[in-house]
KEDRENSE-519643 format. One record per residue (C-alpha): z, y, x; residue number from 1; chain; residue in one letter. Coordinates in pm, whole numbers, plus 50000, padded with zeros to 5 digits. Example, Ala and Ser with C-alpha at 12.3 -4.5 7.8 and 13.67 -1.06 7.14 Angstrom:
BEGIN
      z      y      x  num  cadena  residuo
  50780  49550  51230    1       A        A
  50714  49894  51367    2       A        S
! end
This chain:
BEGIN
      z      y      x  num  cadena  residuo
  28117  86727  56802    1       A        X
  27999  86893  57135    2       A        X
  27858  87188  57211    3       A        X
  28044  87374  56954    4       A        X
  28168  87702  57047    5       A        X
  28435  87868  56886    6       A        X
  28463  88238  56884    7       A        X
  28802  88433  57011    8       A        X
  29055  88496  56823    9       A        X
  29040  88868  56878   10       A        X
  28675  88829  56720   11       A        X
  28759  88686  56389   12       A        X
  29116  88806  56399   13       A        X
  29224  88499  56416   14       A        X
  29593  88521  56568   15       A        X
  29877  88638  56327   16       A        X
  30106  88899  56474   17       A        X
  30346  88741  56703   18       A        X
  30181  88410  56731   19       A        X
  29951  88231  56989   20       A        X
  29638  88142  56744   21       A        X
  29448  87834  56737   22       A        X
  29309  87725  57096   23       A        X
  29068  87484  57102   24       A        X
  29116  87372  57441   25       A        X
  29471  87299  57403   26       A        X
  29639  87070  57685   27       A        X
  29787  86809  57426   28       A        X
  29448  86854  57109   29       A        X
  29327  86527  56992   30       A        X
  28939  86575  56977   31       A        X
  28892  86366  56737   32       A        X
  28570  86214  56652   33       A        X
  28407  86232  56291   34       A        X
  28251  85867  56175   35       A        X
  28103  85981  55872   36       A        X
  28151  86335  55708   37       A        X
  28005  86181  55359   38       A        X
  28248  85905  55355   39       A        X
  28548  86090  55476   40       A        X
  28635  85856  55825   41       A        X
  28738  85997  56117   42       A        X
  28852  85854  56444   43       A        X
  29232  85963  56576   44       A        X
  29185  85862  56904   45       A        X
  29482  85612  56918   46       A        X
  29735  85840  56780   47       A        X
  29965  85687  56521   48       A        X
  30143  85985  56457   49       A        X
  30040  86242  56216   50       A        X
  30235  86604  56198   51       A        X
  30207  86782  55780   52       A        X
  30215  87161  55841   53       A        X
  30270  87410  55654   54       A        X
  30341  87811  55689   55       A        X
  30749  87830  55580   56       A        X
  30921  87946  55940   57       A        X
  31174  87723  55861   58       A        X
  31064  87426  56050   59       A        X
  30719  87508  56156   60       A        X
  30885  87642  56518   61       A        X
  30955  87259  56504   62       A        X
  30543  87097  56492   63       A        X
  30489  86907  56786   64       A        X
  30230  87133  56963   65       A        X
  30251  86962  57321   66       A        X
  30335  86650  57226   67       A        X
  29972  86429  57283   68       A        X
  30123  86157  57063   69       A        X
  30093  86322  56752   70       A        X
  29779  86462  56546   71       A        X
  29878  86818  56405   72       A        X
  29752  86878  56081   73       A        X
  29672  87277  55949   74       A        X
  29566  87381  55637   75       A        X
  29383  87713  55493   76       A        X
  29466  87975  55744   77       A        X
  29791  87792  55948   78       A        X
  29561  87871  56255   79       A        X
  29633  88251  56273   80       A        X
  29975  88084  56368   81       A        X
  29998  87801  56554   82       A        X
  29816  87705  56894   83       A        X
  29706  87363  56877   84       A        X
  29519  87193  56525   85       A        X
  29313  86876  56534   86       A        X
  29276  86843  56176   87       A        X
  29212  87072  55938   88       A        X
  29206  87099  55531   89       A        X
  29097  87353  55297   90       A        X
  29021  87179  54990   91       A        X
  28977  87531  54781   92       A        X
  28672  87605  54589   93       A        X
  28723  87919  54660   94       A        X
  28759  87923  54992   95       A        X
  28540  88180  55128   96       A        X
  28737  88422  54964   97       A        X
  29102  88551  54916   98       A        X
  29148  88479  55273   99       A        X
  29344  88751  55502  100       A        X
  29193  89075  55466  101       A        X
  28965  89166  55820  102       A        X
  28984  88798  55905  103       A        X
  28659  88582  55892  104       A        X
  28770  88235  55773  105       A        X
  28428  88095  55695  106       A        X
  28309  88180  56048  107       A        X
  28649  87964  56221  108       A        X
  28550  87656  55948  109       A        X
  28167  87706  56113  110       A        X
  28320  87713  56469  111       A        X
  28615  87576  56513  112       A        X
  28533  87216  56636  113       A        X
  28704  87026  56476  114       A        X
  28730  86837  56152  115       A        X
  28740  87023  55859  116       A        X
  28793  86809  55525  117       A        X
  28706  87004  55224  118       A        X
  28583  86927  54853  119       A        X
  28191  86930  54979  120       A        X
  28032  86933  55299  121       A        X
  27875  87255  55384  122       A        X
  27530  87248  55647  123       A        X
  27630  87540  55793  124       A        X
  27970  87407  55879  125       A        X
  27872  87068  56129  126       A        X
  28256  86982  56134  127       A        X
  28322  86989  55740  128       A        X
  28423  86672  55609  129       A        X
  28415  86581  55273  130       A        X
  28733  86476  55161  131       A        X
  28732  86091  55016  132       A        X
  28872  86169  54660  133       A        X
  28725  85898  54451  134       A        X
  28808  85616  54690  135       A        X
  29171  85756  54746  136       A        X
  29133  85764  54354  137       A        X
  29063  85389  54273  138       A        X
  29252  85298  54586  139       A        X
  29579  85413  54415  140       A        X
  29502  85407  54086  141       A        X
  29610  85778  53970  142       A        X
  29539  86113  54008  143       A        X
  29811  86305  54121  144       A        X
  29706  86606  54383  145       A        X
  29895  86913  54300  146       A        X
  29825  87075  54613  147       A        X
  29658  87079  54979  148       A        X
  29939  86891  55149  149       A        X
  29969  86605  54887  150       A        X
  29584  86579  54974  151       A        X
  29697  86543  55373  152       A        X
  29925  86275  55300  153       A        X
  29744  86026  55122  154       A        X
  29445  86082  55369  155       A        X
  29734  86003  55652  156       A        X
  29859  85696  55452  157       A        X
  29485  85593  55404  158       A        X
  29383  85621  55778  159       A        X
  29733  85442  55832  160       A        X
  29635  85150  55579  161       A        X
  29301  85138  55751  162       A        X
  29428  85090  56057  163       A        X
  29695  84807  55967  164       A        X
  29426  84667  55825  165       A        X
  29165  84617  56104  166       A        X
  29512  84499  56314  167       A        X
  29584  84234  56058  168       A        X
  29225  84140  56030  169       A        X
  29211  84113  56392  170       A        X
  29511  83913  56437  171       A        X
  29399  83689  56178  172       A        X
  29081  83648  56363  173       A        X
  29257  83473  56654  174       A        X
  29474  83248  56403  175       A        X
  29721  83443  56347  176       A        X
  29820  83533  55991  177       A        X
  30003  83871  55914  178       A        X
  30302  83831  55715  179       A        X
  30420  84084  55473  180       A        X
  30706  84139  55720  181       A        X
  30474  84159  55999  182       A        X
  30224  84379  55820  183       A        X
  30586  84620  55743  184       A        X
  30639  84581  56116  185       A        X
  30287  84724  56164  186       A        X
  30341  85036  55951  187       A        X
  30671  85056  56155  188       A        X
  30491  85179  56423  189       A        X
  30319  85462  56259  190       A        X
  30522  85818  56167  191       A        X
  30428  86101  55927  192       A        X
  30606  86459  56042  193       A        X
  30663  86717  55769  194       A        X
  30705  87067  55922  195       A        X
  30666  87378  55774  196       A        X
  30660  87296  55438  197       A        X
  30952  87343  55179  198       A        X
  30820  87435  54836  199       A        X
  31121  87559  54684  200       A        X
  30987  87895  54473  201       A        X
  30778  87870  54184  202       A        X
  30477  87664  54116  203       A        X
  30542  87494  54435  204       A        X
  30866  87391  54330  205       A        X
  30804  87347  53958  206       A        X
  30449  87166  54012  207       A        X
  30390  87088  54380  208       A        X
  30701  86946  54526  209       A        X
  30728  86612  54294  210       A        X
  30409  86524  54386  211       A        X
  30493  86576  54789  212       A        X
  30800  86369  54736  213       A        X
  30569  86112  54566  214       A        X
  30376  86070  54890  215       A        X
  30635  86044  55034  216       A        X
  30742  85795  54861  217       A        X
  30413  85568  54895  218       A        X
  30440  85603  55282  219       A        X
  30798  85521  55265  220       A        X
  30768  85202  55072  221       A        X
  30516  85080  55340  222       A        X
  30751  85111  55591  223       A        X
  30566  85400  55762  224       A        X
  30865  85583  55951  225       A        X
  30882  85944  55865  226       A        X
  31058  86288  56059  227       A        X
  31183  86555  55826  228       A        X
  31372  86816  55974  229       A        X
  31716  86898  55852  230       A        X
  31630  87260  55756  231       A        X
  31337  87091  55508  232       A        X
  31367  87112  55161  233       A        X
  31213  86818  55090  234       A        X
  31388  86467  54936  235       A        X
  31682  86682  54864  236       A        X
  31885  86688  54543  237       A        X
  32075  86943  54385  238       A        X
  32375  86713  54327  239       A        X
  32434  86327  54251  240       A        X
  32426  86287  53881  241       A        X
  32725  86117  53739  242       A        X
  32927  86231  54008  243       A        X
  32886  86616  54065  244       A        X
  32851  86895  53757  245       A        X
  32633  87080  53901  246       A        X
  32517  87185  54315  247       A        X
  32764  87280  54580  248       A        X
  32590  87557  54734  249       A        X
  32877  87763  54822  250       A        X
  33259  87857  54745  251       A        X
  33139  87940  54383  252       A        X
  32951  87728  54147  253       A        X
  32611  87802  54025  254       A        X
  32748  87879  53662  255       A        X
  33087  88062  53783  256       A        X
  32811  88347  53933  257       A        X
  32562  88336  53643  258       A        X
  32857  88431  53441  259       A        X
  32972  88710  53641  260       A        X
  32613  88870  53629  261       A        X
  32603  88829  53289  262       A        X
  32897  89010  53291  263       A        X
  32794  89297  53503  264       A        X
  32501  89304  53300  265       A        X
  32702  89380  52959  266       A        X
  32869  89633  53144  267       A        X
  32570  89834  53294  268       A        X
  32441  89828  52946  269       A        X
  32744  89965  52785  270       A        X
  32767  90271  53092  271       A        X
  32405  90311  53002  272       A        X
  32506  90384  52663  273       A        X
  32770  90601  52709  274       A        X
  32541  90783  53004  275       A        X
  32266  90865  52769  276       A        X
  32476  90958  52479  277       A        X
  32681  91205  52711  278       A        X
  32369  91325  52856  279       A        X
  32216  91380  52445  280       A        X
  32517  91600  52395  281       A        X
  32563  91854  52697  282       A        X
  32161  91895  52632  283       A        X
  32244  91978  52283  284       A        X
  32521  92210  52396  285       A        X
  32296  92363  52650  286       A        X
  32025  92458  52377  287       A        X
  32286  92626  52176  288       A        X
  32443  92784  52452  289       A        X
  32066  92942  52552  290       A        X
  32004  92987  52153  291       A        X
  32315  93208  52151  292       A        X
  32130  93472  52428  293       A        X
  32430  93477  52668  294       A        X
  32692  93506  52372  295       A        X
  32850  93146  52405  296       A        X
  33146  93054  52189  297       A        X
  33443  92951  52367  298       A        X
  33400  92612  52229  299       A        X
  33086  92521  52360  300       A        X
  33183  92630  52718  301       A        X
  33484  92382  52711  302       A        X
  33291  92085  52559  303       A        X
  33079  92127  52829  304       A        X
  33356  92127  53087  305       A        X
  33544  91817  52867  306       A        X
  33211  91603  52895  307       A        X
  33014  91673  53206  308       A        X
  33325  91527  53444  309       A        X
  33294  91207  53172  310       A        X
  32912  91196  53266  311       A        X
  32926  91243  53670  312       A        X
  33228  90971  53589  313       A        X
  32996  90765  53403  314       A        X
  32720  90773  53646  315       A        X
  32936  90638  53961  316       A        X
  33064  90393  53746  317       A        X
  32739  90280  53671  318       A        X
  32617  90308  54036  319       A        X
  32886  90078  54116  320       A        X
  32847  89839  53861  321       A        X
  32447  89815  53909  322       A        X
  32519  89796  54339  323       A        X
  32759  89446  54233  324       A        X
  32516  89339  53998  325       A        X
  32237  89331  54224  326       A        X
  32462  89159  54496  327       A        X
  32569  88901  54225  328       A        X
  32188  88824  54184  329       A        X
  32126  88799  54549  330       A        X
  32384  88568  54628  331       A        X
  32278  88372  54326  332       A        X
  31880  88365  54429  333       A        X
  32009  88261  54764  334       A        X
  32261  87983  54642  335       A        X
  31991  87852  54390  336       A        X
  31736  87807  54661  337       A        X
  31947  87644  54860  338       A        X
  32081  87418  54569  339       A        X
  31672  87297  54601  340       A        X
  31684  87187  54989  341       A        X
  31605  87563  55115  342       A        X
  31792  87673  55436  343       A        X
  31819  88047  55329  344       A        X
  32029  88268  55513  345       A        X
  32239  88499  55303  346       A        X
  32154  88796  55524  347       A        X
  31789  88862  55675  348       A        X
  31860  88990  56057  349       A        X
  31553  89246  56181  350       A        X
! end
């Protein structure tokens, strides 16, 4: 699509801070050419291999920017962040809104140059591409799309097949009949990069992630070779049933913590108790005491002086106790995360 001009980033606000932004003219971009926008083809320009991104700063330092053999994939606003995209996906209904407040996201879909799959085309958008659901849909027989980058990679194991395909037919053309091992050799050279992506807190871990790993899956059992960074959280298990109890995350098991912040919890609960009922009886005291017009009875005055040390006691105690509860949760919400693939630190540096 020439002769599409894409405005600045400073225009449309279109650089996160601390990143580069989207450049169109990018030393290693793809250009890729769109067949037919109703149909959902596009031409890759020779490159067999495709790059999944995602936001998580994990492994997204890791996407192949100026590498020319791979196609970089973005989706939704990924741009703001990173320099180079040749294909892009926002498959939202909604997305002309909920985008980053005093960006314009509609305006980089109109302008950015290149292809844009999405639910519909939109006239006003010449790169939009609409997004080949029912023939993905028969193709595999199920419908299983739980989020954008599922979407990605069964479009990148369909332009894959496509290609194998028109190679086999080809060869087959000159006399020369494919074999399954041959045709596996073909997917062999294609490669599917996952970068960026994790999904290890809440609907993306309790919905999303299966369905990634199913993908995954499909490509895998063609023989389509696939780069997932150590630091992903993908294809990783929390331990190997029949052979481990539960994960190990650290030098204390998953349980052996729950437990202890249980514990912590009874106790806060029990110094919140004996905090309130304290504090109930020196305000008591202190209502006689200013009921009495300045004549206090002995009594009171030591009562007071028996229970306000037991309170100011009470209170560190419970300051304490709260301070290695909330520690106990941390290191548990870290250890759990990790226990799903996640390479969380224990401590976030400035």
């Amino acid at each position: 699509m020439e002769g599409i001009s894409t405005s600045s980033n400073l225009e449309y606000a279109n650089q996160a801070p601390g990143a580069t932004g989207y450049q169109k003219d990018h030393p290693a971009a793809a250009h890729c050419r769109i067949i037919d926008r109703e149909q959902g083809l596009i031409d890759l320009m020779g490159r067999k291999k495709i790059a999944i991104c995602g936001f998580a700063s994990s492994t997204r330092p890791l996407i192949p920017f100026d590498n020319p053999d791979w196609i970089v994939t973005g989706l939704n606003q990924l741009y703001r962040h990173i320099p180079r995209v040749d294909v892009h996906f926002d498959i939202h209904s909604y997305w002309e809104q909920d985008n980053v407040e005093g960006t314009d996201h509609p305006a980089w879909i109109r302008e950015c140059g290149i292809p844009v799959f999405m639910s519909e085309m939109y006239a006003d958008s010449p790169t939009s591409v609409r997004y080949p659901i029912e023939r993905l849909l028969k193709k595999h027989g199920l419908d299983y799309f739980t989020s954008t980058v599922a979407f990605e990679l069964a479009w990148a194991i369909d332009c894959i097949d496509r290609d194998v395909a028109a190679r086999a037919q080809a060869a087959a053309s000159d006399n020369n009949v494919v074999s399954a091992e041959g045709a596996r050799g073909l997917y062999g050279e294609y490669e599917l990069g996952i970068f960026g992506i994790d999904m290890i807190v809440g609907t993306e871990y309790e919905v999303q992630k299966a369905c990634v790993e199913f993908w995954i899956g499909v490509a895998e059992g063609r023989g389509i070779k696939f780069t997932i960074p150590p630091a992903c959280a993908l294809l990783k298990q929390q331990y190997r049933y029949g052979y481990e109890r539960e994960p190990a995350v650290g030098l204390l098991p998953l349980s052996e913590l729950a437990a202890r912040r249980a514990e912590l919890e009874r106790t806060k609960g029990t110094l919140v108790e004996r905090m309130n009922g304290l504090n109930g009886a020196i305000q008591v005291l202190n209502q006689v005491k200013a009921s009495l017009n300045g004549q206090t009875p002995e009594p009171i005055d030591a009562k007071l002086k028996e229970l306000i040390p037991q309170l100011e006691k009470t209170v560190a105690e419970l300051q304490t106790y709260d301070g290695a509860f909330q520690e106990c949760a941390h290191v548990h919400a870290v250890l759990e995360l990790r226990s799903r693939g996640g390479a969380i630190p224990l401590v976030q540096h400035p």
